[in-house]
C-alpha positions in Angstrom: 26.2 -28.8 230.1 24.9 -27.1 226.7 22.0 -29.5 226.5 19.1 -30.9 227.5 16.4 -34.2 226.7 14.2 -33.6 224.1 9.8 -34.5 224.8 9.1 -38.1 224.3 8.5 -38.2 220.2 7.4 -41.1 218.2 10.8 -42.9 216.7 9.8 -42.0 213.2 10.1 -38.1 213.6 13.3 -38.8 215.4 15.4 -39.0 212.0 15.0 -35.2 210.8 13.5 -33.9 214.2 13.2 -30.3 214.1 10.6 -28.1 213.0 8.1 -29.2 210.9 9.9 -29.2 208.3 11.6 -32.2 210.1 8.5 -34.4 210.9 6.9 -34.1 207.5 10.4 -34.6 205.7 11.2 -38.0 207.4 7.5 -39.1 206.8 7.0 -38.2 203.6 10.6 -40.1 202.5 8.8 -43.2 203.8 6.2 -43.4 200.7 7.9 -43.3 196.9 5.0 -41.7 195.8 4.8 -39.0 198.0 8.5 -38.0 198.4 8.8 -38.1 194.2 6.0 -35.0 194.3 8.6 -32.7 197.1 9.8 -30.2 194.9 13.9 -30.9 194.2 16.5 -28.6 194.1 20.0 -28.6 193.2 22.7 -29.0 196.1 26.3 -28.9 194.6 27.8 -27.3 198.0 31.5 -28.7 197.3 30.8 -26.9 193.7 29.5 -23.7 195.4 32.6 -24.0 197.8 35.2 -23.4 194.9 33.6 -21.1 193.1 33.3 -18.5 195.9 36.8 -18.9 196.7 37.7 -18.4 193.5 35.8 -14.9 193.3 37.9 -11.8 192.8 37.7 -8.5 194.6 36.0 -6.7 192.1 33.0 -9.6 191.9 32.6 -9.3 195.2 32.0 -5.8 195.6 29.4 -6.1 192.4 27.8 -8.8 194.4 27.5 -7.0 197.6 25.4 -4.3 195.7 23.7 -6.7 193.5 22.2 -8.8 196.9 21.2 -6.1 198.6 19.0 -4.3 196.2 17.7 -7.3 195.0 17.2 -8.4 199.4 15.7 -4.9 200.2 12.8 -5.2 197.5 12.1 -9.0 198.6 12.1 -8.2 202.3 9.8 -4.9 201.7 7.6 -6.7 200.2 7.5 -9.4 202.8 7.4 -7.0 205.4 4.5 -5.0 204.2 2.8 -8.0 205.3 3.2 -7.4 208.9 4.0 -4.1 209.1 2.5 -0.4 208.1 4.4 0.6 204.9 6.8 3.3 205.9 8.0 1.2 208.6 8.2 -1.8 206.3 10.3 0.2 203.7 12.6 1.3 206.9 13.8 -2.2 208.0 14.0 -3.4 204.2 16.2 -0.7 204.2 18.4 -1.0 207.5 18.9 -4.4 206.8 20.1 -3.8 202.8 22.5 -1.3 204.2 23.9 -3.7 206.6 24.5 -6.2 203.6 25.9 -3.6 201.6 28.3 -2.5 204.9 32.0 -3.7 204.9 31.9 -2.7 208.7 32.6 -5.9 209.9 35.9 -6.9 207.3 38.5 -6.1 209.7 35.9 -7.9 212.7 36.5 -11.6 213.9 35.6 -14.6 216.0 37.2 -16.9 217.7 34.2 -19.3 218.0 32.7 -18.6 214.3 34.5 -21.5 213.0 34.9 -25.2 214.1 37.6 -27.5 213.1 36.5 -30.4 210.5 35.0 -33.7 211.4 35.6 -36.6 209.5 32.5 -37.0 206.8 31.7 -40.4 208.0 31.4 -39.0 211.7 27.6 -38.6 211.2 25.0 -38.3 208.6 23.7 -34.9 208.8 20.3 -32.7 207.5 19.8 -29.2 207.4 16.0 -28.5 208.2 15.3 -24.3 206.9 12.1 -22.6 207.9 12.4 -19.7 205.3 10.6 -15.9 205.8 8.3 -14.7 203.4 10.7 -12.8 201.4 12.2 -16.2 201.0 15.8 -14.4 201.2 16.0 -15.0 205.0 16.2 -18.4 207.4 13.7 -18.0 210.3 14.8 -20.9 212.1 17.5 -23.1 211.4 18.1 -26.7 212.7 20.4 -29.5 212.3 20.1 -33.0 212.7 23.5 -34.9 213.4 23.1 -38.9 213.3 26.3 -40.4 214.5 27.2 -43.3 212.2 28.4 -45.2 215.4 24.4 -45.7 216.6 24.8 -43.1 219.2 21.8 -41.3 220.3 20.7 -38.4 217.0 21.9 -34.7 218.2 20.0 -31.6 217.0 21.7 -28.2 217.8 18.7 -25.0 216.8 21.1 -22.3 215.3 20.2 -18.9 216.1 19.4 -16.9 213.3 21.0 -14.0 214.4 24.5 -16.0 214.9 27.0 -13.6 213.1 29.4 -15.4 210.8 31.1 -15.1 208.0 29.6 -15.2 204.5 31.2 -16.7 201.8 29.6 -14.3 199.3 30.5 -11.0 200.4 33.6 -11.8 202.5 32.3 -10.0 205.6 30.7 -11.6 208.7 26.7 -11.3 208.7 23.8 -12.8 210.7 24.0 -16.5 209.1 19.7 -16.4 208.2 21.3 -13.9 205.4 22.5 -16.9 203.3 19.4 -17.8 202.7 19.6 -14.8 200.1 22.4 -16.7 197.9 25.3 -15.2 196.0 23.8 -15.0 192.2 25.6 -17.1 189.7 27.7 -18.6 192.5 25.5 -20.6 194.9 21.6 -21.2 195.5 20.2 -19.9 199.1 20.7 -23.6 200.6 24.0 -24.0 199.6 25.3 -21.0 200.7 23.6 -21.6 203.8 24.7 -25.1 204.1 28.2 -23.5 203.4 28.0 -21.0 206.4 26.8 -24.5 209.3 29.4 -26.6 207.7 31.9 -24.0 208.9 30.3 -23.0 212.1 29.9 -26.6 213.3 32.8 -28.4 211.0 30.5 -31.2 209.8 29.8 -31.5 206.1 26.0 -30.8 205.1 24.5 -34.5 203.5 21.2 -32.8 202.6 18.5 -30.2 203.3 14.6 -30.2 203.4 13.1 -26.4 203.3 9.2 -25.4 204.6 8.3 -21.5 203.9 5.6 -19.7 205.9 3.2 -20.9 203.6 3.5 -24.4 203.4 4.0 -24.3 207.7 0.3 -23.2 207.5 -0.7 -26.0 204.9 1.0 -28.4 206.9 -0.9 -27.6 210.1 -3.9 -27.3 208.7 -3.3 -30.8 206.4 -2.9 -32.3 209.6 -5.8 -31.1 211.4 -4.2 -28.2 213.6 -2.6 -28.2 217.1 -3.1 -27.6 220.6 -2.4 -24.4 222.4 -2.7 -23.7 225.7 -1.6 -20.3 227.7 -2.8 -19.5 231.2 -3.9 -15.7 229.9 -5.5 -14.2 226.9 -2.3 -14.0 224.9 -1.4 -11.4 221.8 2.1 -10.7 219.5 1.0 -7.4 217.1 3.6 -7.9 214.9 3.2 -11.6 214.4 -0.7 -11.1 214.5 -1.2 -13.5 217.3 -4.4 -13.1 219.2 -6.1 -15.6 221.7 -8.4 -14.0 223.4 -9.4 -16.4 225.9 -7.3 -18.1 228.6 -7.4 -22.2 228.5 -6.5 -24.3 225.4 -7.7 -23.9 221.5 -7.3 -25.8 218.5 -5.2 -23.9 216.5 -5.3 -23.6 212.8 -2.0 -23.1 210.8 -2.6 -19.3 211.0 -2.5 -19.3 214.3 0.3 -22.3 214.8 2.4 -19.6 212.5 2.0 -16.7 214.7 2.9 -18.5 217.7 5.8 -20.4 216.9 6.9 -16.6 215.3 6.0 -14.5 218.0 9.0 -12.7 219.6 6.8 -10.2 221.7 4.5 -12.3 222.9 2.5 -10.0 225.7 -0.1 -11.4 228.3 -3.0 -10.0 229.8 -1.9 -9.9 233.9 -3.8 -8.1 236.8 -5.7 -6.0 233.7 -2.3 -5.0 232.0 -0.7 -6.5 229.6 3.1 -7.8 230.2 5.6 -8.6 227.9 6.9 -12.7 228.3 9.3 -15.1 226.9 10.5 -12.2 224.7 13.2 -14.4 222.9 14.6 -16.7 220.2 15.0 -19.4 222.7 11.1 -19.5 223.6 10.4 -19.6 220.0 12.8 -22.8 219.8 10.7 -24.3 222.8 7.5 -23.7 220.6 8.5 -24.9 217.8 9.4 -28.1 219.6 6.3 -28.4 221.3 4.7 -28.1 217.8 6.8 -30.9 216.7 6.0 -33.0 219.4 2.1 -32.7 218.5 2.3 -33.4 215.4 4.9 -35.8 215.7 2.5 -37.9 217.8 0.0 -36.9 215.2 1.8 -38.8 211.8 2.7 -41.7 215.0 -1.2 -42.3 215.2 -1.7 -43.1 211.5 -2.7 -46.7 211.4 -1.3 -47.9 208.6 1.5 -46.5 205.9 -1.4 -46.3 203.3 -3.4 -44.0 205.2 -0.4 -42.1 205.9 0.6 -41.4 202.8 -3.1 -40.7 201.3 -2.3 -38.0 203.9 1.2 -36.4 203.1 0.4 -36.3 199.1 -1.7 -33.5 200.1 1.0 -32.2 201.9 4.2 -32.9 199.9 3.6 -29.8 198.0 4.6 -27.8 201.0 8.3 -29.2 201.7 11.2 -28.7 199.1 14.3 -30.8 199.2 17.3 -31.8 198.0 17.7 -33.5 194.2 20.4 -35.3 195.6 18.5 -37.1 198.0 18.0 -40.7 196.6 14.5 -42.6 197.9 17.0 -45.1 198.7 18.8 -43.0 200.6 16.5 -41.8 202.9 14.5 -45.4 203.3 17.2 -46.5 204.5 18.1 -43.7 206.9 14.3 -43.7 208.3 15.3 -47.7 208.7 17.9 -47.0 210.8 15.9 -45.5 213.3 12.6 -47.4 213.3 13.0 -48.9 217.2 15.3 -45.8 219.0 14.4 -44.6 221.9 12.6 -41.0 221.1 13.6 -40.1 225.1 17.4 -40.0 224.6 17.5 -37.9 221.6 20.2 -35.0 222.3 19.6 -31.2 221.7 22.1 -28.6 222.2 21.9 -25.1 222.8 25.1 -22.9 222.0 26.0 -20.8 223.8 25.6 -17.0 222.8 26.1 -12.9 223.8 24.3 -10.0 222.5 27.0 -7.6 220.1 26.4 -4.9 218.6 28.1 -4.1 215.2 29.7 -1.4 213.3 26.5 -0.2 211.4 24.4 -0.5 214.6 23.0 -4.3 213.7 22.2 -6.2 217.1 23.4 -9.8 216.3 24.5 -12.9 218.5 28.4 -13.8 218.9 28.8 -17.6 219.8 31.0 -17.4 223.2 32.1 -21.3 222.1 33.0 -23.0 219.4 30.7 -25.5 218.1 32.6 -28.7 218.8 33.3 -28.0 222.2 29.6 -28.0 223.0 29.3 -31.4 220.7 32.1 -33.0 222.4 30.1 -32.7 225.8 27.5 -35.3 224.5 29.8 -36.5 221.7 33.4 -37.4 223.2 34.1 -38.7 219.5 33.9 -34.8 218.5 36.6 -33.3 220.6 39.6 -31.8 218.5 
C-alpha cells in the first residue's frame, strides 16, 4: 500500500494541503482582498508545451549552456549562504556540469512517465517550496481533488526524482525545472510540465513560498512548536537547539528544521546522525502544516483572519490564472470534509547513480499504479 492517513487538520487547510505554502494559499483565497495582493504570475503550460517541442537541435544545445551558467552563478550565490566559499563555488559547479552533461540522452525509465488522465478526473494544485537561488524546487507537493467527491490525495515528490526535462532533452532531477528554459517557459511551467508527465494529470494551478517568505509566514503566525527528546543540531542547515524538551520556534528555526537533512543528536555524550532523509523532512513539513493548520482553524472570525494573512500575502506567489471565483468555490467544496481521511501517497523510489556521478532517485513505479491503489478510477 503506497500510503498512509494524514494528522487530523482543520477542513479548511485540507484544499491545498501541503507545505505551507498549502495552508496559507487556501486561506488566503478565502478573503478578495487578501488574495488580490499574492503576487501573480503567468501560467500558459499548454503554450510552454508546444513551444519546447518545437525546439530544434541547435536551440537546445545553446540552452543547455545558456541554464547552466546562468544556474551555477544563482546557486553559488545561494550557497555561499550555508556553506564556506570554496565549497560553495564546488557544488554550484558540480551541479552546472551535470546540467550541461548529455550523459543521461541515451538513459531511460520505465516509470518516468504516466499515461494521461482525463482533465476532469480531478482538479489539481502544484504547491513549490523554492531554494534560495530560486532556480531549484526544495519540496514539491501535489494536491489531487477528485471531481467525483472522493477523499483529496496529496503525493510529496522527491526532489531528486530523475526525469526528463523538456528543455534540455536529457533526464535530470525534476527540482531542476524550477530553473526554466529562457524564452520558452517560466520555472513553474516547466516544472508543472515535468509532474504532468510524471503523474499524467494536467496541472490547474500552482501557489509558490521561497525560503524567505516560509520564515515570514512562521513568524506572521506567531511561530511553531518543536519538540526533540535531545539537544538537536544540522550544520549545514544551521539548526541548533540546545536543550532537550519543546521550544517555540521562530521562522528561522521552523526553516532549518523542516531543511535539515543531517539532523545529528546528542546520545550517551556523542552526537549521532538521525532521520538522515528526504522522507523525514516530508514528516516535518507535515507536522509544521498541521500546527499551523490548527493555527489559521482557531481564528474566530474571517475578519480577523484576514487582518492576519494581508500581512502575510506578500510571501506566497501564484498563478494569474487563478480566478477569486475559482478558488472560492474550490475552498466551498470542501468546507465540512473530514480532515482524517485525506490520502497521501508516497512513491516508491531507488537510489541511482548517473553518468556524471549525480546521486538521484529512479521511481521503481509508475505514478498511476500507486494512484489507482486509493483511486480505482485511475487505473490504465
Amino acid at each position: 500500500m503506497g500510503w498512509v492517513r494524514a494528522h487530523p487538520i482543520r477542513s479548511a487547510a485540507i484544499a491545498l494541503a501541503g507545505i505551507v505554502v498549502g495552508v496559507v494559499a487556501f486561506v488566503v483565497i478565502q478573503s478578495v482582498r487578501a488574495f488580490d495582493q499574492i503576487a501573480g504570475e503567468e501560467f500558459e503550460v499548454a503554450t510552454a508545451r508546444a513551444a519546447l517541442d518545437e525546439l530544434s537541435d541547435t536551440e537546445v544545445q545553446e540552452l543547455r549552456r545558456t541554464l547552466s551558467e546562468e544556474q551555477r552563478q544563482a546557486l553559488a550565490q545561494a550557497y555561499r549562504s550555508e556553506l564556506e566559499a570554496a565549497e560553495a563555488e564546488a557544488r554550484a559547479l558540480a551541479d552546472a556540469q551535470e546540467l550541461l552533461s548529455t550523459a543521461s540522452q541515451g538513459f531511460s525509465s520505465p516509470y518516468a512517465e504516466s499515461p494521461d488522465l482525463p482533465d476532469d478526473m480531478f482538479d489539481t494544485v502544484l504547491l513549490i517550496g523554492s531554494d534560495a537561488s530560486g532556480y531549484l524546487a526544495d519540496a514539491i507537493i501535489y494536491v489531487l481533488l477528485p471531481t467525483d467527491g472522493s477523499p483529496p490525495i496529496m503525493a510529496s515528490i522527491p526532489r531528486d526524482l530523475y526525469v526528463p526535462n523538456r528543455c534540455t532533452r536529457t533526464y535530470r532531477r525534476i527540482n531542476t525545472n524550477l530553473g526554466g528554459c529562457k524564452g520558452y517557459a517560466t520555472g513553474s511551467e516547466l516544472l508543472a510540465l515535468a509532474v504532468e508527465d510524471f503523474t499524467g494529470i494536467e496541472v490547474d494551478h500552482f501557489a509558490r513560498v521561497s525560503f524567505d517568505g516560509f520564515k515570514r509566514v512562521i513568524d506572521g503566525l506567531g511561530g511553531i512548536t518543536i519538540c526533540v527528546d535531545y539537544p538537536t543540531r544540522d550544520v549545514k542547515s544551521e539548526l541548533n537547539i540546545e536543550t532537550p524538551g519543546c521550544i517555540r520556534a521562530d521562522g528561522e528555526t521552523a526553516l532549518a528544521w523542516v531543511r535539515s537533512r543531517n539532523t545529528e543528536q546528542l546520545i550517551g555524550g556523542e552526537w549521532k546522525k538521525v532521520a538522515a532523509s528526504d522522507f523525514a523532512r516530508q514528516a516535518r513539513e507535515q507536522k509544521v502544516l498541521v500546527q499551523l493548520g490548527r493555527k489559521l482553524a482557531s481564528y474566530s472570525s474571517l475578519g480577523s483572519l484576514t487582518n492576519a494573512l494581508e500581512n502575510l500575502s506578500y510571501a506566497v506567489r501564484m498563478d494569474s490564472g487563478w480566478s477569486v471565483s475559482e478558488a472560492a468555490s474550490l475552498a466551498y467544496r470542501y468546507r465540512n470534509f473530514d480532515a482524517e481521511d485525506i490520502i497521501r501517497l508516497r512513491l516508491p523510489v531507488e537510489n541511482y547513480r548517473t553518468e556524471a556521478g549525480a546521486l538521484v532517485l529512479l521511481p521503481t513505479a509508475s505514478f498511476n499504479d500507486v494512484l489507482a491503489e486509493v483511486y480505482p478510477k485511475a487505473a490504465r
